[in-house]
N, C-alpha and C positions, 0 to 999 in steps of 0.2 A: 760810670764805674760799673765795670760789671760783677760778679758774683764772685768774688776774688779770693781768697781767705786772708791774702795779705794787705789789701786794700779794706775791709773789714776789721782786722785787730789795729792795721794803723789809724784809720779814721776812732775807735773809739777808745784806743789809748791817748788820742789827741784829746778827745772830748774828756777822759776821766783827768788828762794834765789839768786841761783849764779850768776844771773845776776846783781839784785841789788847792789852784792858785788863788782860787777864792778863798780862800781858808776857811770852810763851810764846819766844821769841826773846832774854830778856837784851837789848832795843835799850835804849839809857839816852833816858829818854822828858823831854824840860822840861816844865817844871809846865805851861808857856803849853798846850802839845799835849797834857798830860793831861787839861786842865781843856777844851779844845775839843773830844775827846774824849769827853767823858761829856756836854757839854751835848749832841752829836750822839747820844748812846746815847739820854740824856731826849728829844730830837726824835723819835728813831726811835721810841721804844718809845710813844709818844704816839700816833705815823701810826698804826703796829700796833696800838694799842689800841682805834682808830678803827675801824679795819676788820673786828676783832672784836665790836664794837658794834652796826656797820651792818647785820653778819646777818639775814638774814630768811628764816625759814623758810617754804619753800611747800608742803610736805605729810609724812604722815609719815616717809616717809623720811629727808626731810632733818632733824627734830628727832630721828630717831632719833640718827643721824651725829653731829649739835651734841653729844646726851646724850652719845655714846662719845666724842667728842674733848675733851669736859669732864672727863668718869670717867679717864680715860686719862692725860690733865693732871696734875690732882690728884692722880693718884696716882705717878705720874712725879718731879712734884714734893716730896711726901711722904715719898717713900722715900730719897729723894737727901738732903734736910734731915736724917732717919731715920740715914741711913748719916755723916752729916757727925758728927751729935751723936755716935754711938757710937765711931767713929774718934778723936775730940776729946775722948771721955769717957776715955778710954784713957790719955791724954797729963794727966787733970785741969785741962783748961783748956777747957769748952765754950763757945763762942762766941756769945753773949745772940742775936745775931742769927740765930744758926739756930734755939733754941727760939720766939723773939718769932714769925718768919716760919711757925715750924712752927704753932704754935697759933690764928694770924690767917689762913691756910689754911684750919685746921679749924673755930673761930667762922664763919667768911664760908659756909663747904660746908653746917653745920648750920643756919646760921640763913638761906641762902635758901632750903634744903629745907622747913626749918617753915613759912616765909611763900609758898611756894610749894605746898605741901597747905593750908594756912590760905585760899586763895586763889582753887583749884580753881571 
């Protein structure tokens, strides 16, 4: 992503949705504005998705960057799933949705590494 201004207000209106969704505030939220809500997060994170798509690398440099903003991701996210489960392992009640997420992470990391040397 580069220095966009529209790729900047959509990534952290994304981030200020998903927070909201926490309900970080106790506001008592109607289903009607929870449900506009997330269909706005699925919008957002769609534009966002887009944008991370559109990438295009023009020399090494910038596929070096792409690699560490990927490595970096991944693992970012990994270890936050990582610390959910063991936090929740603790209490004996881990949450399907963080192992599913945690391992569909790791399939997708593995197998576009393979198809990506397979590929060379």
């Amino acid at each position: 992503m580069k220095n966009n201004l529209s790729e900047i207000f959509t990534t952290l209106l994304l981030i200020l949705i998903a927070v909201l969704l926490l309900n970080p505030f106790d506001f008592w939220m109607p289903d009607m504005m929870v449900v506009g809500m997330l269909v706005l997060t699925l919008v957002l994170f769609g534009i966002f998705a887009s944008f991370i798509l559109r990438e295009k690398t023009v020399d090494e440099r910038d596929a070096v960057h792409e690699t560490l903003a990927g490595r970096n991701a991944f693992l970012a996210g990994s270890a936050l799933l990582i610390l959910g489960i063991v936090v929740e392992g603790y209490t004996h009640t881990v949450d399907p949705w963080l192992v599913v997420s945690l391992v569909v992470m790791i399939v997708a990391k593995i197998a576009t590494r393979i198809w990506s040397d397979k590929n060379r």
